[in-house]
Backbone as CSV, one residue per row, in Angstrom:
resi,resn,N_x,N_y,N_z,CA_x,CA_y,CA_z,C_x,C_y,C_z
1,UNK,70.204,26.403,-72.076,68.776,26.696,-72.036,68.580,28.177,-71.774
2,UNK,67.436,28.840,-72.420,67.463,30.516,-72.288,66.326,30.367,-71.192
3,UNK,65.948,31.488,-70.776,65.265,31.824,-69.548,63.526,31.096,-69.855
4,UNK,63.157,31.480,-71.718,62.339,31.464,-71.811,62.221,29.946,-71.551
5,UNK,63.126,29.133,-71.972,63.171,27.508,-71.723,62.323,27.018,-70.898
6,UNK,63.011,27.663,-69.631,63.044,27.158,-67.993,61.745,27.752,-67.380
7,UNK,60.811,28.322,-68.137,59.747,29.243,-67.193,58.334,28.003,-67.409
8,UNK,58.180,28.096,-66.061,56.778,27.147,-66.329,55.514,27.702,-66.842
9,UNK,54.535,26.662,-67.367,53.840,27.318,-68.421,52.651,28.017,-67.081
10,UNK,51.427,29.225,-68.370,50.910,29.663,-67.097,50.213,28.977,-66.270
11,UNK,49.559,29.192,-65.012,48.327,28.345,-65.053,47.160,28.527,-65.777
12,UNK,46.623,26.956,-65.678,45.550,26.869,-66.224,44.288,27.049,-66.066
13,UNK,43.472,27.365,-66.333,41.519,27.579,-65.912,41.810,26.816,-64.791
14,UNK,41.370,27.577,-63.743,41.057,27.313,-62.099,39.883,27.241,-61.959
15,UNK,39.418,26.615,-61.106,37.920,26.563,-60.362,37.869,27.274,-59.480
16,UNK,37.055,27.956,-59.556,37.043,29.284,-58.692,36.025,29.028,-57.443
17,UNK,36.482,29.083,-56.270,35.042,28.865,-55.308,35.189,30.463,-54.854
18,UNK,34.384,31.540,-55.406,34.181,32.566,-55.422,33.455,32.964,-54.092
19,UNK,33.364,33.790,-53.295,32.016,34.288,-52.432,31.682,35.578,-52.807
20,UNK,32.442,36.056,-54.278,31.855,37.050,-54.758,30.357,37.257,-55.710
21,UNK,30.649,37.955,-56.958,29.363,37.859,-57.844,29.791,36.930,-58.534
22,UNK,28.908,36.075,-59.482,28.898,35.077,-60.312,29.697,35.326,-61.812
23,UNK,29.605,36.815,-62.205,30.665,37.364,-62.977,31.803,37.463,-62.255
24,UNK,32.457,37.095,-61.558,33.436,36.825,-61.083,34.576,35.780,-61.272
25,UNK,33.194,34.828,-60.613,33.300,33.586,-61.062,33.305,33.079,-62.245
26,UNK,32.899,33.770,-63.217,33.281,32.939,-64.784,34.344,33.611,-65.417
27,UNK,34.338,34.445,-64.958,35.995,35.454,-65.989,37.079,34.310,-65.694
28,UNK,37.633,34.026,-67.305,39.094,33.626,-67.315,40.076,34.067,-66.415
29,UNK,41.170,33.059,-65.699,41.824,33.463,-64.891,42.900,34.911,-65.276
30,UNK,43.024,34.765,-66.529,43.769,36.137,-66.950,42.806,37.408,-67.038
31,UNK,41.494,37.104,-66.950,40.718,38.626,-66.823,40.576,38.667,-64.838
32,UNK,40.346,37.668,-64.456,40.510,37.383,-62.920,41.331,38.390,-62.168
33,UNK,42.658,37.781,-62.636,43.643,38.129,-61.973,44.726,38.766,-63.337
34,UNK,44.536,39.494,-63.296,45.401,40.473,-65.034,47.216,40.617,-64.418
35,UNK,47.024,40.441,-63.003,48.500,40.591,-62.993,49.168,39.179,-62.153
36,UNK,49.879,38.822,-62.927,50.103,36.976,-62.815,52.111,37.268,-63.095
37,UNK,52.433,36.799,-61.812,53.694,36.727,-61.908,54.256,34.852,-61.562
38,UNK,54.885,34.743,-63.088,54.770,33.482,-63.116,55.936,32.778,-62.314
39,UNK,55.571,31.595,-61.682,56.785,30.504,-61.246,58.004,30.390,-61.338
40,UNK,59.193,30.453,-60.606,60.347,29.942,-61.824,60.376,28.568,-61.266
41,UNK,61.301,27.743,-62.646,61.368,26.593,-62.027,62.889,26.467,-60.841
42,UNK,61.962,25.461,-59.829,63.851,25.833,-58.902,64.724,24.673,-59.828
43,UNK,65.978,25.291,-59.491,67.008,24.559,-59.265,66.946,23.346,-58.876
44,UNK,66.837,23.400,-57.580,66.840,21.913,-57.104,66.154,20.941,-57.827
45,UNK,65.202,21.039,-58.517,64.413,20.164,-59.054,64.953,19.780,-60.202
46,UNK,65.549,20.410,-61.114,66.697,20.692,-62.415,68.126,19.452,-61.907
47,UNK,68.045,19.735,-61.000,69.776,18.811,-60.057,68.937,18.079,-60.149
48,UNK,68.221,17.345,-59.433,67.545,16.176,-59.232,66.713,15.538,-60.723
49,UNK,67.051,16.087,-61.873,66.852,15.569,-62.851,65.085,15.898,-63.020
50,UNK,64.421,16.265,-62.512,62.704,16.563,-62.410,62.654,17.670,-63.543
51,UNK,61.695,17.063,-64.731,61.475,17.573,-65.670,59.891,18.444,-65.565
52,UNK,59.198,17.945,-64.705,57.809,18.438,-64.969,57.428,18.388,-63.514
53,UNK,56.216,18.961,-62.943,55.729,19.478,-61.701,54.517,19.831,-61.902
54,UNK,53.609,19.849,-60.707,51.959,20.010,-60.915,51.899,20.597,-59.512
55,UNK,51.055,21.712,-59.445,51.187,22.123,-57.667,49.527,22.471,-58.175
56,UNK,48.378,22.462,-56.936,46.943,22.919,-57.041,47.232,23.870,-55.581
57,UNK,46.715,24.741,-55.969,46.574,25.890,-54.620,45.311,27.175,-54.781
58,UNK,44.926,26.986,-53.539,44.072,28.022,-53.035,44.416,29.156,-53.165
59,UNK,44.394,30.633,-53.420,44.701,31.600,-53.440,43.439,32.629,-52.477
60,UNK,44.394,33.181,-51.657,42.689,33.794,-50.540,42.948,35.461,-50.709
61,UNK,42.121,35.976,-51.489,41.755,37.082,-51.648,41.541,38.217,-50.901
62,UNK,41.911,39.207,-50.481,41.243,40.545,-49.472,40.849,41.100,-50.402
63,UNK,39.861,42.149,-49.969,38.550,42.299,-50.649,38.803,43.505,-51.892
64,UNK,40.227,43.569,-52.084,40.836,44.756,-53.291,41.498,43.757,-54.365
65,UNK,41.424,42.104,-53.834,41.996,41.088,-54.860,43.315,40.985,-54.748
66,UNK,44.177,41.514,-53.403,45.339,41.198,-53.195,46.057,39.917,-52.411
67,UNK,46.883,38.808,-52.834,46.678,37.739,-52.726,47.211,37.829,-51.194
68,UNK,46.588,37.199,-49.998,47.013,37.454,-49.282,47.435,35.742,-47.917
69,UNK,46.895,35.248,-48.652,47.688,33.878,-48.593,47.674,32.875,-49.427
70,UNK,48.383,31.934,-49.398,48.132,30.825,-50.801,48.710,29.412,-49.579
71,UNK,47.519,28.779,-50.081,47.485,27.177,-49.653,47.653,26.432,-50.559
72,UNK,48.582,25.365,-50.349,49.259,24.047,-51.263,48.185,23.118,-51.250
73,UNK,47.418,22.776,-52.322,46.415,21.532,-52.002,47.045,20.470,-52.268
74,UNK,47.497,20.349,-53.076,48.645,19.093,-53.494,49.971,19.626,-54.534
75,UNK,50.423,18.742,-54.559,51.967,19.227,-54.988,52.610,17.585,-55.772
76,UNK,53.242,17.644,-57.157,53.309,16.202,-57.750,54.743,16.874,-58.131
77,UNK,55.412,16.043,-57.781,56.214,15.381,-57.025,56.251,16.532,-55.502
78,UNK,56.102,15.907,-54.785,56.473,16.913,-53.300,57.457,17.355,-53.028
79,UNK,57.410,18.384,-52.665,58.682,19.028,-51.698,59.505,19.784,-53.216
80,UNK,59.336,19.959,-54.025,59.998,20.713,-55.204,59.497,22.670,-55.614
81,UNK,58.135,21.940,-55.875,57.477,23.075,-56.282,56.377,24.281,-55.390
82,UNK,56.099,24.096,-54.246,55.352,24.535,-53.622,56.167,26.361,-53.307
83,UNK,57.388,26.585,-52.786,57.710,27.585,-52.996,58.100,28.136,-53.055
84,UNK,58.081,28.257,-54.474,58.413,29.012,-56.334,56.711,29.601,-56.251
85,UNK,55.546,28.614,-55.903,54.293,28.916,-56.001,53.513,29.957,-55.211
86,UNK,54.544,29.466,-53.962,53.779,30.716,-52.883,54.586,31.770,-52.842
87,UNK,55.734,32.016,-53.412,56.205,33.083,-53.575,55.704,33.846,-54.452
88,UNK,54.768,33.293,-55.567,54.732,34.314,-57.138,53.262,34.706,-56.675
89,UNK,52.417,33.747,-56.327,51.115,33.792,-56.138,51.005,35.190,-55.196
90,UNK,51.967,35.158,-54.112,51.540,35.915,-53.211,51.777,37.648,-54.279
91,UNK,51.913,37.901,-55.126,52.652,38.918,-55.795,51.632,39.211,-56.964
92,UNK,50.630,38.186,-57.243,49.694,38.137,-57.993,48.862,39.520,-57.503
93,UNK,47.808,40.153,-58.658,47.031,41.234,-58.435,45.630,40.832,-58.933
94,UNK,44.035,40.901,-58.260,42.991,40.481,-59.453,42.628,41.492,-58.818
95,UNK,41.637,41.142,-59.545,40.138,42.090,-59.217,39.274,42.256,-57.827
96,UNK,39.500,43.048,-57.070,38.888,42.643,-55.750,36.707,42.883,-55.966
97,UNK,36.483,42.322,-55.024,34.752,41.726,-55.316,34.523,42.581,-54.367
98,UNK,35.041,43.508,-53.168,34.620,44.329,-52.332,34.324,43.208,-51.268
99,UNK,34.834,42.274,-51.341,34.610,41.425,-50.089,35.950,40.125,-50.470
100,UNK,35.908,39.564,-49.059,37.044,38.358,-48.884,36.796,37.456,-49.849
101,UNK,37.948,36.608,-50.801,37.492,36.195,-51.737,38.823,34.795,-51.598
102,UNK,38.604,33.871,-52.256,39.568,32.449,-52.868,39.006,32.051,-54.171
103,UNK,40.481,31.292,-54.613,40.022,30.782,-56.183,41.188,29.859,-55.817
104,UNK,40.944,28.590,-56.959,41.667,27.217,-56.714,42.605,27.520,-57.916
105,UNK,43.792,27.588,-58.247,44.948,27.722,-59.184,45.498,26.325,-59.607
106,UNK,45.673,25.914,-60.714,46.876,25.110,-61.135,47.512,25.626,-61.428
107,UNK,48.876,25.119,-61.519,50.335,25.176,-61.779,50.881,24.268,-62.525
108,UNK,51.352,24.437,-63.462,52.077,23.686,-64.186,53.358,23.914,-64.412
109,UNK,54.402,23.262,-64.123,55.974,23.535,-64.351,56.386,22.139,-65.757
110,UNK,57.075,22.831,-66.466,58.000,21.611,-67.241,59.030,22.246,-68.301
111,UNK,59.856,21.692,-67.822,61.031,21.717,-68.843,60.953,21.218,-70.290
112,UNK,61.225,22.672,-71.303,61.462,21.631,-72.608,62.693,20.535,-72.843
113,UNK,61.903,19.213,-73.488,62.833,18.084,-73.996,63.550,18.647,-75.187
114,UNK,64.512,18.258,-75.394,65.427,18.484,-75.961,65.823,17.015,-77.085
């Protein structure tokens, strides 16, 4: 498998609970946040035969859009994917609103079938 194989796809349109401006709130997560460093998938999950993964997380904003914590809302299958998530998230760059900010992220991990 090449690298590109193994990389989970990006996330998807998040729901944003913004406390910024409302243009904020509707920009696509790639105009959001323009610098998105994606997931890898672990290992362990690869050993354990786990083909696919779903993680939802909070991402909490300081007011320049630097991610400055990330909360696990749920995680499918548990204990695999959470962090691969809080490691990349935290490395993420958006747009800061000039004030404290969160947005809700999916994650999607999966291996191509073969």
């Amino acid at each position: 498998a090449t690298s590109a194989e193994t990389q989970p796809r990006s996330p998807t349109s998040p729901e944003t609970r913004a406390s910024g401006s409302a243009r904020s709130q509707d920009q696509p997560l790639v105009q959001r946040c323009p610098e998105q460093i994606k997931p890898s998938f672990p290992e362990r999950a690869r050993e354990d035969d786990i083909v696919e993964g779903r993680v939802s997380a909070r991402l909490f904003l300081d007011a320049t859009g630097r991610v400055t914590e990330v909360e696990i809302l749920s995680a499918e299958p548990p204990g695999y994917f959470e962090r691969e998530v809080r490691r990349a998230a935290l490395r993420w760059r958006c747009q800061g609103s000039g004030q404290a900010d969160s947005l809700k992220v999916p994650f999607r991990f999966e291996l191509p079938r073969h």
